[in-house]
KOLLO-280862 format. One record per residue (C-alpha): chain; residue number from 1; z, x, y; residue in three letters. Coordinates in Angstrom, 1 decimal, always signed. Example, Ala and Ser with C-alpha at 12.3 -4.5 7.8 and 13.67 -1.06 7.14 Angstrom:
<martis>
> ch,i,up,east,north,aa
> A,1,+7.8,+12.3,-4.5,ALA
> A,2,+7.1,+13.7,-1.1,SER
</martis>
This chain:
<martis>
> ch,i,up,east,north,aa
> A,1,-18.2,-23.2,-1.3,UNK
> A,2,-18.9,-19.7,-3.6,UNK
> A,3,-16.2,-19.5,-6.0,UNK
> A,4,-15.3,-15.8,-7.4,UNK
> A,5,-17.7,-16.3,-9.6,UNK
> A,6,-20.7,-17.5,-7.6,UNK
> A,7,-19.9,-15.0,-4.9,UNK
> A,8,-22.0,-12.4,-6.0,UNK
> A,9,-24.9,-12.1,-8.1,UNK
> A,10,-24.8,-9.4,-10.7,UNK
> A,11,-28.1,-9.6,-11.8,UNK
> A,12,-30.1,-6.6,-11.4,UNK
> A,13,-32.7,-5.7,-8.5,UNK
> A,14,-36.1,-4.9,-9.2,UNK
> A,15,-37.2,-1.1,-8.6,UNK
> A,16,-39.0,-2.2,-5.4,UNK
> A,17,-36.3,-3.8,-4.1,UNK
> A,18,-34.0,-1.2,-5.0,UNK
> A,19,-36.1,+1.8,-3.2,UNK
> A,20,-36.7,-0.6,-0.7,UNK
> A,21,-33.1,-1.2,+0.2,UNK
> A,22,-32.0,+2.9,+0.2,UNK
> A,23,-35.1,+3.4,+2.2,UNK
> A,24,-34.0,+1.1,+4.8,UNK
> A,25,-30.5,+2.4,+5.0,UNK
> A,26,-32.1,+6.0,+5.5,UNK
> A,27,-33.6,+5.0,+8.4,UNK
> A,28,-30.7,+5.4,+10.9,UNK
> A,29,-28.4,+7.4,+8.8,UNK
> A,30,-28.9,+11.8,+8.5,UNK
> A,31,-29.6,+12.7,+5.4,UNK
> A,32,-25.7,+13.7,+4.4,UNK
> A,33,-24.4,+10.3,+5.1,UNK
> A,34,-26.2,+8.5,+1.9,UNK
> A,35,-25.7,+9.7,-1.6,UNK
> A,36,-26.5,+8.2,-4.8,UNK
> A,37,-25.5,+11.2,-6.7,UNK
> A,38,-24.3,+9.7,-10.2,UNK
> A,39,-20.9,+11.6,-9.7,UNK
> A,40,-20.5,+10.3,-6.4,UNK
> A,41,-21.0,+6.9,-7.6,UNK
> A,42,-18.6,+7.3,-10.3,UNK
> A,43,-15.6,+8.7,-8.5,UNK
> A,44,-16.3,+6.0,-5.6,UNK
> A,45,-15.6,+2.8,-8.1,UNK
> A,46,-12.5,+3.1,-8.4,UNK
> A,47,-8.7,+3.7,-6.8,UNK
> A,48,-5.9,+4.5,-7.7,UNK
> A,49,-5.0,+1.1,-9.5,UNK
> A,50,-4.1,+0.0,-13.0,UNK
> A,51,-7.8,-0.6,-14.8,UNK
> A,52,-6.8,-2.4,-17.8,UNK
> A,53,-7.5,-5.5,-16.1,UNK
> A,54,-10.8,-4.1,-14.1,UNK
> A,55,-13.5,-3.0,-15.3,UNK
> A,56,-15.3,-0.2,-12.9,UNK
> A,57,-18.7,-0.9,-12.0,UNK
> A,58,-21.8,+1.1,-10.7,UNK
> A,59,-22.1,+0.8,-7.2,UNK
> A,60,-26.0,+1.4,-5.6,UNK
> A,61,-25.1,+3.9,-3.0,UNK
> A,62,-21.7,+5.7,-1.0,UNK
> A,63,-22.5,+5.9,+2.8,UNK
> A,64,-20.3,+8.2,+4.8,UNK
> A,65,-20.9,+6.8,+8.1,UNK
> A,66,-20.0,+8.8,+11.4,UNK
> A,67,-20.2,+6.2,+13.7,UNK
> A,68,-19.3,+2.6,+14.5,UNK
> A,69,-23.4,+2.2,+15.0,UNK
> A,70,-24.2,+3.8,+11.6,UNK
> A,71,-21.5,+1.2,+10.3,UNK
> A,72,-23.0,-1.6,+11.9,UNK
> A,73,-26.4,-0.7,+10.5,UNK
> A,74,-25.3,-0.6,+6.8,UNK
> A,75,-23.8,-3.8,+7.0,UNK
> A,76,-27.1,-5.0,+8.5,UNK
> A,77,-29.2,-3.8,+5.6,UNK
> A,78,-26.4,-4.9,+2.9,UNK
> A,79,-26.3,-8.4,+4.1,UNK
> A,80,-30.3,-8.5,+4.5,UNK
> A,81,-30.6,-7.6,+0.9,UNK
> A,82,-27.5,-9.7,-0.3,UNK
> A,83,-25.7,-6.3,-1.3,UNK
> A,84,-22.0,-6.3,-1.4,UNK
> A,85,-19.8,-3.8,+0.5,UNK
> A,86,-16.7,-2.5,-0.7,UNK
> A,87,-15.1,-0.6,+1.7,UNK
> A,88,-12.5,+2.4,+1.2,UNK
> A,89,-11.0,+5.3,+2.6,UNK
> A,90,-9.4,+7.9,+0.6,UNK
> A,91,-9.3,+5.4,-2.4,UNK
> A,92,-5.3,+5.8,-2.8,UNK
> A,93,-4.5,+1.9,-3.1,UNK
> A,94,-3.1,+0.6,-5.8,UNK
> A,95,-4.4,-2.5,-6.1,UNK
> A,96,-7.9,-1.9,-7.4,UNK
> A,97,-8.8,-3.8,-3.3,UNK
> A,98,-11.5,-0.7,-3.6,UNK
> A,99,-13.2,-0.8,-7.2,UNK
> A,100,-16.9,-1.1,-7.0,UNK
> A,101,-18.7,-4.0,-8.2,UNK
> A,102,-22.0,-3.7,-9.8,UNK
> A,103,-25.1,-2.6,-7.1,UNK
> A,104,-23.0,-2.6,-4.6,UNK
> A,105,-22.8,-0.1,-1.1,UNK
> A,106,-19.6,+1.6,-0.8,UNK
> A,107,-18.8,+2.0,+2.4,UNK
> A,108,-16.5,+5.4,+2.7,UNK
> A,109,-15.1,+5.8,+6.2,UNK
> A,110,-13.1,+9.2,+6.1,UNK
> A,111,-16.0,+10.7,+8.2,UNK
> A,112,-15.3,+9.1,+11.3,UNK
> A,113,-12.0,+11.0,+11.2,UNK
> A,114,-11.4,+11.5,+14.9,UNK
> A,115,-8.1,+10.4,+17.3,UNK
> A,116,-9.4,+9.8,+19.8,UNK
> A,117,-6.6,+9.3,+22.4,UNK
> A,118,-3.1,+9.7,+22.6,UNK
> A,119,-1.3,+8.2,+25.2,UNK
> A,120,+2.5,+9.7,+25.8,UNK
> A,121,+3.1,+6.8,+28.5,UNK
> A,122,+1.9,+3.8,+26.8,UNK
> A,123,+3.4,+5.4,+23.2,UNK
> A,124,+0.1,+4.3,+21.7,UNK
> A,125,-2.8,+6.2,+20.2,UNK
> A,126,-6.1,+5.0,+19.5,UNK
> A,127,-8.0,+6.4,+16.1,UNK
> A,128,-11.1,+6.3,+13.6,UNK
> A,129,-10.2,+5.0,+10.6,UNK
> A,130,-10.5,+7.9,+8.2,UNK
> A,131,-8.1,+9.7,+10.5,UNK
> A,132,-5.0,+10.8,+7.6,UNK
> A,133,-1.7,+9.2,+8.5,UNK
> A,134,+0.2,+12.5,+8.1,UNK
> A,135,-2.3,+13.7,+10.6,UNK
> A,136,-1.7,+11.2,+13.1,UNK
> A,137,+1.9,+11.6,+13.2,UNK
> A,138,+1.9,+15.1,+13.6,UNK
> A,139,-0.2,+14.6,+16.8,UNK
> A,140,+2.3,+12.3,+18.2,UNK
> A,141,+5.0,+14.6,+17.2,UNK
> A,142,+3.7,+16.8,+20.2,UNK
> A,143,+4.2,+14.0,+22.5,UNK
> A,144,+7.6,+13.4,+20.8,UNK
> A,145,+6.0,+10.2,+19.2,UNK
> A,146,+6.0,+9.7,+15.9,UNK
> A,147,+3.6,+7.0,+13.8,UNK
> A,148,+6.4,+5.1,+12.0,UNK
> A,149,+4.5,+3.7,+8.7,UNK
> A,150,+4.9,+5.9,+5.9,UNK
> A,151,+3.5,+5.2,+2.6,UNK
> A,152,+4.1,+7.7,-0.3,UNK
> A,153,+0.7,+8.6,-0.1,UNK
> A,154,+0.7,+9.2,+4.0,UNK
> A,155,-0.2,+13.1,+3.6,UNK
> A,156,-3.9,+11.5,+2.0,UNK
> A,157,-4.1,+7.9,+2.5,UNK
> A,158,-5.9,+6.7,+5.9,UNK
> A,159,-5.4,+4.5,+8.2,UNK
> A,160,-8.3,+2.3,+7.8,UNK
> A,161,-6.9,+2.2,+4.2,UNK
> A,162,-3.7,+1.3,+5.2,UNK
> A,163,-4.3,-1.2,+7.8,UNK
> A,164,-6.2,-2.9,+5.1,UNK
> A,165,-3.5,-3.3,+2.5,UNK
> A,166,-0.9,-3.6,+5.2,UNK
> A,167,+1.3,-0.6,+4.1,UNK
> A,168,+4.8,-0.2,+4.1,UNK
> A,169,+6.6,+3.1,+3.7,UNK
> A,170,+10.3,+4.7,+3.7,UNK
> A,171,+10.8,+3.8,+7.3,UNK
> A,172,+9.6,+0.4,+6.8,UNK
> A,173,+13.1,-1.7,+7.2,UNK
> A,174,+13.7,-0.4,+10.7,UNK
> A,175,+10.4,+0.0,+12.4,UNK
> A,176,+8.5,-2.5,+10.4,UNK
> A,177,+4.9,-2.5,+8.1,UNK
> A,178,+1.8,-1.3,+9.1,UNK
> A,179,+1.1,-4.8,+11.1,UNK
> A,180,+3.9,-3.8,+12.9,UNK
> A,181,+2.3,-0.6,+14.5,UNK
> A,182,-1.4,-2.2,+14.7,UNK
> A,183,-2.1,-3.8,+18.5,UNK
> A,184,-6.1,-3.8,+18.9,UNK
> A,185,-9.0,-3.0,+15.8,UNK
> A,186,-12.2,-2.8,+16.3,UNK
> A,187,-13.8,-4.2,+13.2,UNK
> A,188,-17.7,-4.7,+12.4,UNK
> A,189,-18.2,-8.0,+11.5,UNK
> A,190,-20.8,-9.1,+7.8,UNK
> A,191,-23.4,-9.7,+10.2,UNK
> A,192,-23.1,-6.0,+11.6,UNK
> A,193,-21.5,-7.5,+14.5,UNK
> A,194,-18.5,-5.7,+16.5,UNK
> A,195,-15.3,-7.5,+17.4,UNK
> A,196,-12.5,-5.7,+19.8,UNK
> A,197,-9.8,-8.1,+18.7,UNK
> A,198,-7.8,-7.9,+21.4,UNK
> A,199,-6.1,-5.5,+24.4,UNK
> A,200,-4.0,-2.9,+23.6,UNK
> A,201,-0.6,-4.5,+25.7,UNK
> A,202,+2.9,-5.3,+23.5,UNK
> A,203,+2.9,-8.4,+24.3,UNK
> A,204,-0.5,-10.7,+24.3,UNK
> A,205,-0.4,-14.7,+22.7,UNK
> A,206,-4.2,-15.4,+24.2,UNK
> A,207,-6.0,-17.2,+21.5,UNK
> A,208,-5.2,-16.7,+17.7,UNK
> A,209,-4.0,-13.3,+16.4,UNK
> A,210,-6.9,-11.9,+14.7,UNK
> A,211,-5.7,-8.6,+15.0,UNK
> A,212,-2.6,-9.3,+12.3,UNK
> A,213,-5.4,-11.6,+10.1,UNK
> A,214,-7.0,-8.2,+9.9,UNK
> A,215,-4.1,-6.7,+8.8,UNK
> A,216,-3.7,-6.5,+5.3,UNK
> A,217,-7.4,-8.5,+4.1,UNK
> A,218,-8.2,-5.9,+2.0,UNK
> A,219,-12.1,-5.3,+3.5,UNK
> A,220,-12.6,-9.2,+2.8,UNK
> A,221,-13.1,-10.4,+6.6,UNK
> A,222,-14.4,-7.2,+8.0,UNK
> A,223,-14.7,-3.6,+8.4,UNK
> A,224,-11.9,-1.5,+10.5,UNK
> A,225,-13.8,+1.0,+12.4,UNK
> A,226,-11.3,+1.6,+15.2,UNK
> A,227,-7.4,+0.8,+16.0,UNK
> A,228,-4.7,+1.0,+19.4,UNK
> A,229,-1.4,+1.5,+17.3,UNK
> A,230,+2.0,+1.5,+19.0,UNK
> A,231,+3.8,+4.7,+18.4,UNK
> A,232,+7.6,+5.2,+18.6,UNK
> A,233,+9.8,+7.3,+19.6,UNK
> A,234,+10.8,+10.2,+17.7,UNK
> A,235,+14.6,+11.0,+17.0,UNK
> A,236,+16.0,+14.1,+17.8,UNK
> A,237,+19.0,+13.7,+15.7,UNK
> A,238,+18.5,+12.5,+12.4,UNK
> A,239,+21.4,+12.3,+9.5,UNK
> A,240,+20.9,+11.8,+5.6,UNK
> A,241,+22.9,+10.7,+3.1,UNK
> A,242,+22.9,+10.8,-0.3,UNK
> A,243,+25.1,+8.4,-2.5,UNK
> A,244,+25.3,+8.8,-6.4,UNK
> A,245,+27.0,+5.7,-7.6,UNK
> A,246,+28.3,+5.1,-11.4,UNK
> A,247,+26.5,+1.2,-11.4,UNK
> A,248,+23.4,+0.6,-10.5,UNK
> A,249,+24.4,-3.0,-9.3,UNK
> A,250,+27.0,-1.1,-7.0,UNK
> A,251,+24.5,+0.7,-5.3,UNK
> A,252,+22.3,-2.1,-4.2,UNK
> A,253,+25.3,-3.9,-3.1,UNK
> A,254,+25.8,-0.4,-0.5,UNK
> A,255,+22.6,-2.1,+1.4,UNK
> A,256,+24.3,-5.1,+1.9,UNK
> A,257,+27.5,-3.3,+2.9,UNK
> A,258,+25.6,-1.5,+5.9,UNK
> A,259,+24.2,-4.6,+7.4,UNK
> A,260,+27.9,-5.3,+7.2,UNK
> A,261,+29.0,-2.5,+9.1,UNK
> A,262,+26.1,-2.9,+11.7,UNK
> A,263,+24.1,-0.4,+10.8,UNK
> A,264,+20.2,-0.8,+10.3,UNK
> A,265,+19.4,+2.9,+8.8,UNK
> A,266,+15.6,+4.3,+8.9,UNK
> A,267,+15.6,+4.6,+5.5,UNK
> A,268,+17.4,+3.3,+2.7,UNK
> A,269,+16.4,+4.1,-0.9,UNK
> A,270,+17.0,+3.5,-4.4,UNK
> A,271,+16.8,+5.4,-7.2,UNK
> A,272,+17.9,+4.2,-10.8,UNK
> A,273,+19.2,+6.7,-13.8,UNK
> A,274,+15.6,+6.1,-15.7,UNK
> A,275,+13.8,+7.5,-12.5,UNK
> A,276,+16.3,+10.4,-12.0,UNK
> A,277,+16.0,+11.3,-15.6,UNK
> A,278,+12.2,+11.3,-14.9,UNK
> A,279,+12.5,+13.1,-11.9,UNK
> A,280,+14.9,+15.8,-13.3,UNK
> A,281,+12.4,+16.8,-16.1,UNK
> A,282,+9.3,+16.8,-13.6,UNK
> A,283,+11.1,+19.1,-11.1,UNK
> A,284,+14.4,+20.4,-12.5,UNK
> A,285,+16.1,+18.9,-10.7,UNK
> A,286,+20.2,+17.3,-12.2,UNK
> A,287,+20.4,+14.1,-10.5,UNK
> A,288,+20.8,+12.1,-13.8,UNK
> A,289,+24.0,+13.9,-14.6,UNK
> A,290,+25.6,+12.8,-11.1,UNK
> A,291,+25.8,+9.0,-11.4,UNK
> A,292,+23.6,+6.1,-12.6,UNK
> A,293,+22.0,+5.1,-9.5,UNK
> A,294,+21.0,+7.3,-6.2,UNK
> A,295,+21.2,+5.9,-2.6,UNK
> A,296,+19.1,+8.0,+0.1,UNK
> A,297,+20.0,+6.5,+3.5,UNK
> A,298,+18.5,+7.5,+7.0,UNK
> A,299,+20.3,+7.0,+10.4,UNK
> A,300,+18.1,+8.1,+13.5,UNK
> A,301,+18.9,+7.8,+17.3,UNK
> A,302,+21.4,+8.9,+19.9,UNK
> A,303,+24.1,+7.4,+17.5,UNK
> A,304,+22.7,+8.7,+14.3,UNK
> A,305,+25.8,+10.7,+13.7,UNK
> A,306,+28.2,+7.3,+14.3,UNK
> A,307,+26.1,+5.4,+12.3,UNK
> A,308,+25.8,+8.1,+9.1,UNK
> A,309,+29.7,+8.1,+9.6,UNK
> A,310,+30.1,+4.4,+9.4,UNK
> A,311,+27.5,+4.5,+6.2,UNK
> A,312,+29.1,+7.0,+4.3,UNK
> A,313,+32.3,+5.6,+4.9,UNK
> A,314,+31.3,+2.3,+3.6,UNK
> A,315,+29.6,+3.8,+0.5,UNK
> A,316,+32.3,+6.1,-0.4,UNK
> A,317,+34.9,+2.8,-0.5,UNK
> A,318,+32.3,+1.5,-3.0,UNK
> A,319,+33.1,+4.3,-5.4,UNK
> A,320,+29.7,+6.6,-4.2,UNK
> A,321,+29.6,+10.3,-4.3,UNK
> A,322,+28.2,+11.4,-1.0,UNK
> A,323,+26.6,+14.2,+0.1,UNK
> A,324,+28.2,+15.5,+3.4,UNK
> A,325,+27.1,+16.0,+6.7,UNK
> A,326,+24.6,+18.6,+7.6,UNK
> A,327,+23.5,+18.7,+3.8,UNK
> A,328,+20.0,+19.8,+2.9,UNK
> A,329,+19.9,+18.8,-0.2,UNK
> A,330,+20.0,+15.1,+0.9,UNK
> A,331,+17.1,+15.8,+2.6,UNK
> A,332,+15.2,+17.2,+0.2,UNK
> A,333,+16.4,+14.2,-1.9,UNK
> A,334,+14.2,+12.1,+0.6,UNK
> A,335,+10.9,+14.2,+0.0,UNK
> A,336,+11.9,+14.3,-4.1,UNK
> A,337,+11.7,+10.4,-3.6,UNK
> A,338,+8.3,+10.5,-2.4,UNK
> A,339,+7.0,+11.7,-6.0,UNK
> A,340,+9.1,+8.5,-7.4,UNK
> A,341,+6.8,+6.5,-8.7,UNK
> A,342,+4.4,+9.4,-10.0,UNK
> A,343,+6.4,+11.2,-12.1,UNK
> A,344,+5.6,+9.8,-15.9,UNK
> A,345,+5.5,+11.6,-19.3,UNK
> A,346,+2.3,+12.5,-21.1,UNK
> A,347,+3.4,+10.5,-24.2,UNK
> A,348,+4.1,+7.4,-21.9,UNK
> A,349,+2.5,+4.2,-21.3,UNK
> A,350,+3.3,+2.4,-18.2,UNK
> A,351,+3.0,-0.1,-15.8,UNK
> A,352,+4.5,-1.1,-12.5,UNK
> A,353,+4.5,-2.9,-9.6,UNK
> A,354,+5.2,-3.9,-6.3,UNK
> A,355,+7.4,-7.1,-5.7,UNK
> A,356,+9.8,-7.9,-2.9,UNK
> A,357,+12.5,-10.1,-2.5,UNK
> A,358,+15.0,-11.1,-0.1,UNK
> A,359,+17.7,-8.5,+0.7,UNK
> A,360,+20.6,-10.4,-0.7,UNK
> A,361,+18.7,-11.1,-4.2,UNK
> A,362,+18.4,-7.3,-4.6,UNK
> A,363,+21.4,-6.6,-7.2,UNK
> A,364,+19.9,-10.1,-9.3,UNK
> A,365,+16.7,-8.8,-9.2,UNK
> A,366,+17.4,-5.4,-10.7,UNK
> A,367,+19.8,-7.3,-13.3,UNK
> A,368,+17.1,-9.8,-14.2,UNK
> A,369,+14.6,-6.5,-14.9,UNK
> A,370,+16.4,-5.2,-16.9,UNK
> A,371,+16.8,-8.4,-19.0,UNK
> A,372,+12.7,-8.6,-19.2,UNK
> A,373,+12.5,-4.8,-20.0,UNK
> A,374,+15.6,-5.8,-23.4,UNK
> A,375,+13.7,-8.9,-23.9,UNK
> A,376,+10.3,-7.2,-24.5,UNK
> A,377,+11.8,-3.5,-26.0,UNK
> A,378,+10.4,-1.9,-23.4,UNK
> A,379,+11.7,+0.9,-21.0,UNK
> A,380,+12.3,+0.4,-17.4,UNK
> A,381,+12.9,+2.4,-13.8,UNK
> A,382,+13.4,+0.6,-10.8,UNK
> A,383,+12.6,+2.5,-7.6,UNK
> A,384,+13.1,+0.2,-4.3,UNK
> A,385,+12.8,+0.3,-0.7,UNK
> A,386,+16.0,-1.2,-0.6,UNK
> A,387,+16.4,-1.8,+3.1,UNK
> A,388,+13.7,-4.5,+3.1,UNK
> A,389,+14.1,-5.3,-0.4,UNK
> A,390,+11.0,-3.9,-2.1,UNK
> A,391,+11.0,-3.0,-5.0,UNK
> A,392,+8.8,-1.3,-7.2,UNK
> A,393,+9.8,-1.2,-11.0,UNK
> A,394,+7.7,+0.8,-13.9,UNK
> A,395,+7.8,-0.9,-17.4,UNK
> A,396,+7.0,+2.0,-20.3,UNK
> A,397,+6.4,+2.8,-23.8,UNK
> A,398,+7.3,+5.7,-25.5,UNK
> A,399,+3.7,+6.2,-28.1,UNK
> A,400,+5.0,+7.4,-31.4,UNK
> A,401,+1.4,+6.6,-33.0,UNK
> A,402,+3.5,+4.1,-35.2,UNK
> A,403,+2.5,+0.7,-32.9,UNK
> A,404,-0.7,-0.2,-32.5,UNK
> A,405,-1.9,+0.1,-28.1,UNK
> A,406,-2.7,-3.2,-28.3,UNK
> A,407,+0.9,-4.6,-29.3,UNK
> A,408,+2.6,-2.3,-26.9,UNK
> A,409,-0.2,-3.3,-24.0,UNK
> A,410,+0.8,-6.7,-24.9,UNK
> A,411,+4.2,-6.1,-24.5,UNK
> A,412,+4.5,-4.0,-21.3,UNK
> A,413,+1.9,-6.6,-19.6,UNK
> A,414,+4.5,-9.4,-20.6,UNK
> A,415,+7.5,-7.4,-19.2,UNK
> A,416,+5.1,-7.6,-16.0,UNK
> A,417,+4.4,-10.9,-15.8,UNK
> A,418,+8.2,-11.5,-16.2,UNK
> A,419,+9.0,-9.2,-13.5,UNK
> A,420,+6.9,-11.1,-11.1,UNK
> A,421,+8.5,-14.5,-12.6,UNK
> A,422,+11.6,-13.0,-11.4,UNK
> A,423,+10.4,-12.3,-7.9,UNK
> A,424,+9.0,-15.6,-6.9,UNK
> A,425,+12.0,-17.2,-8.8,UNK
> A,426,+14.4,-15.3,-6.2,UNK
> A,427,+12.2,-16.6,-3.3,UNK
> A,428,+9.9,-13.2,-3.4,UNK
> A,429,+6.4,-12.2,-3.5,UNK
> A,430,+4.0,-10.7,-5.7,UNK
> A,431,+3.0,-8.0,-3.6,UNK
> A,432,+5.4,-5.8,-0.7,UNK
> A,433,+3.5,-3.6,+0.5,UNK
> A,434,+0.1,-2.4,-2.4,UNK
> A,435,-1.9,-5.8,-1.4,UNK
> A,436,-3.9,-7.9,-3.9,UNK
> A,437,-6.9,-6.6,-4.4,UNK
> A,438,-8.0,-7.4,-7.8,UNK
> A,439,-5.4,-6.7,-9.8,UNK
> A,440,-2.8,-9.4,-9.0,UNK
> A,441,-5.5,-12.4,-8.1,UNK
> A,442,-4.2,-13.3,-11.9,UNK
> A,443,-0.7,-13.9,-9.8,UNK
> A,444,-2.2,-15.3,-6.4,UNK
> A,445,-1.8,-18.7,-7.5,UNK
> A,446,+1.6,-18.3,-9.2,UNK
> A,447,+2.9,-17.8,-5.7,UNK
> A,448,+0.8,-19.9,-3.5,UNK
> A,449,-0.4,-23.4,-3.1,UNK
> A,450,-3.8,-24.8,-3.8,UNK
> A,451,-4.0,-25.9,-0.3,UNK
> A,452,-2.9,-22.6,+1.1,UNK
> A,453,-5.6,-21.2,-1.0,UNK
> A,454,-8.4,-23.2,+0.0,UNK
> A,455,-7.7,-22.5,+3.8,UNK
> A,456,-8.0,-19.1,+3.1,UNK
> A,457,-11.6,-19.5,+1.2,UNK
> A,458,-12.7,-21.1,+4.5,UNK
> A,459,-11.7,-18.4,+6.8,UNK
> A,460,-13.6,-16.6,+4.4,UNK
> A,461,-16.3,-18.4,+4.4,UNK
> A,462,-15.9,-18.4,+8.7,UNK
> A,463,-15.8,-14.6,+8.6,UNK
> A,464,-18.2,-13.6,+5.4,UNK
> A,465,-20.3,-17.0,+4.4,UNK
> A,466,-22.3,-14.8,+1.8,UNK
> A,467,-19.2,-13.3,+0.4,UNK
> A,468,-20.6,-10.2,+0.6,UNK
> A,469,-17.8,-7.9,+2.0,UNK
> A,470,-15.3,-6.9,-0.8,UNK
> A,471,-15.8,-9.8,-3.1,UNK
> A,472,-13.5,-10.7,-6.0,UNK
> A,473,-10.5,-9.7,-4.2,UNK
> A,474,-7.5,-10.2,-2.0,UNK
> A,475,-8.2,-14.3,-2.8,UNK
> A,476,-9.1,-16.5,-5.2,UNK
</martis>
């Protein structure tokens, strides 16, 4: 069995073999489709992740394919030649699942951009998958649909990109995770193979469920060229609340106190002081100076109204400030959230993450937090989907020029390792909603068993016995 190590060569190909390989993939793909344009290559080796722990490398070539047959005949060539393929769409993960590794083909789907059905009576829609999230939703809007995952990044990210990491969103606690939403892919296979994983019903327990083992491999088992997704419907009436509480501890209790008061909002969110101070000099906006923690809370539905009621009642009894009904600031506090996590300072060096734990460890998760960030002097803001109990806290460092990078580096990547300490201790997970990719295989086996481990190298191996489809990441 390859180990990370052994699973792909880096030693580099001759010149023949290296004109030999391009000129084979030119041979069924147009000219615009290939590119091995040095800045091409460059900005394709990356994502959006933290790259102190990756080092980009070259990739060989980006193809832009157009078609599922133009996918399957990379692949081909790739696996004849023993080339890896990394796959990506709009390169917004955060996991580095989409960093290059050296002579490899990237694979860049957000040409085959198409949806290609939308079906009003079945509430499902069937889509390429470079087709932007923001985009699909806004064609089920005219059906009264909506798409229900929404990521931060849903007016860029793709779907292929987020049915690979399996992403969450604001509206995850009610209508559930990407996974949730998926019911058939089409996938090309590392043998340039196609696979229609299953129909497009609900319900359907006929063999095993490849179509959620797709779900959030990162690119490791195959490539997503295609997807059925369910779609909801969309609520006319929709009510928003904003809570400023003076604890922050009191304000994740408020998610606990809705469950209590039977009410499962679309979105619950929350903001601590750190982020609203951060938030309030990126957009001028003065949440700071209303309370030390910000709850942003959702009801949709016919009883949208009775439920906000119920909400805001049970939040004002915990000493909340809330914004009343018909308010648009509290919506506009919903699309301020959205730059959360991306609002920093120039002079600031961060790092954050994406753990989850169960909903009733919320308030000792955010307590034990802020014990890592005293313990290793550095700063911290904790932004969370609360509702499901995500959260995503940022460890920083104010540079002076007085510390050396290396101490502080040292320090903030302790506060992280802490942070995810926490999270398993508390019965969570190292990743909500961002996948593994390469960044957090250091945490992989922190969380899991060797034996659960080991099964997952031989699906692997079942799916991808060359390991040549995104090595190095999502496992061991």
């Amino acid at each position: 069995m390859h180990t990370p190590s052994e699973a792909h060569s880096s030693a580099q190909p001759s010149a023949e073999s290296e004109a030999a390989f391009l000129q084979q993939l030119r041979e069924a793909l147009p000219a615009s489709a290939l590119s091995t344009d040095p800045e091409d290559l460059r900005s394709r080796s990356v994502d959006l992740g933290p790259s102190e722990h990756l080092t980009p490398e070259q990739p060989a070539v980006v193809v832009r394919p157009q078609s599922v047959e133009q996918v399957q005949h990379a692949v081909r060539i790739a696996a004849a030649h023993g080339r890896a393929v990394v796959t990506r769409g709009a390169g917004t993960g955060l996991a580095g699942g989409a960093n290059a590794v050296a002579g490899c083909l990237v694979l860049e789907t957000t040409q085959m951009n198409r949806i290609l059905r939308v079906s009003a009576e079945d509430s499902t829609a069937t889509v390429e998958p470079g087709v932007i999230v923001a985009d699909l939703d806004a064609a089920a809007a005219e059906h009264h649909l909506m798409y229900a995952p929404d990521p931060a990044s849903w007016r860029i990210s793709t779907i292929g990109g987020n049915i690979a990491t399996n992403a969450g969103g604001l509206r995850c606690a009610k209508y559930g995770v990407t996974r949730d939403s998926v019911l058939s892919l089409d996938v090309v296979l590392a043998d340039g193979s196609l696979l229609h994983t299953r129909s497009a019903t609900f319900k359907h327990v006929v063999g095993y469920d490849l179509t959620s083992l797709m779900v959030g491999s990162e690119g490791t088992l195959g490539i997503v060229v295609g997807a059925t997704v369910r779609l909801r419907h969309r609520s006319q009436k929709v009510e928003t609340i904003g809570a400023f509480f003076p604890q922050l501890s009191t304000a994740a209790s408020g998610v606990v106190e809705m469950s209590r008061v039977g009410v499962q909002p679309a979105i619950t969110e929350l903001l601590d002081a750190a982020t609203m101070r951060a938030l309030d000099e990126a957009h001028g906006s003065d949440l700071a100076r209303r309370g030390e923690a910000l709850l942003l809370v959702q009801t949709d539905g016919h009883g949208a109204e009775v439920e906000a009621e119920l909400v805001r009642e049970a939040l004002r009894d915990l000493g909340a400030e809330v914004t009343e009904p018909g308010s648009a600031e509290a919506d506009e506090l919903v699309e301020l959230r959205r730059h959360a996590r991306g609002d920093g300072l120039v002079d600031e060096i961060r790092v954050g993450e994406d753990i989850a734990v169960p909903r009733s460890q919320l308030v000792t998760c955010i307590e034990k937090m802020h014990q890592v960030a005293r313990a290793h002097r550095v700063e911290l803001k904790v932004v969370a989907h609360a509702g499901d109990g995500n959260l995503h806290p940022t460890f920083s460092v104010r540079t002076s020029g007085d510390e050396e990078l290396q101490e502080v580096t040292a320090r903030l990547d302790a506060a992280l390792d802490d942070s995810v300490r926490v999270a398993l201790e508390l019965g969570g997970t190292i990743s909500g909603e961002h996948g593994v990719g390469g960044y957090k295989l250091r945490w992989m086996d922190w969380e899991q068993s060797s034996g659960l481990i080991a099964l997952q190298r031989r699906i692997k191996e079942a799916f991808d016995p060359q390991h040549l489809l995104n090595p190095h990441r999502g496992i061991l």
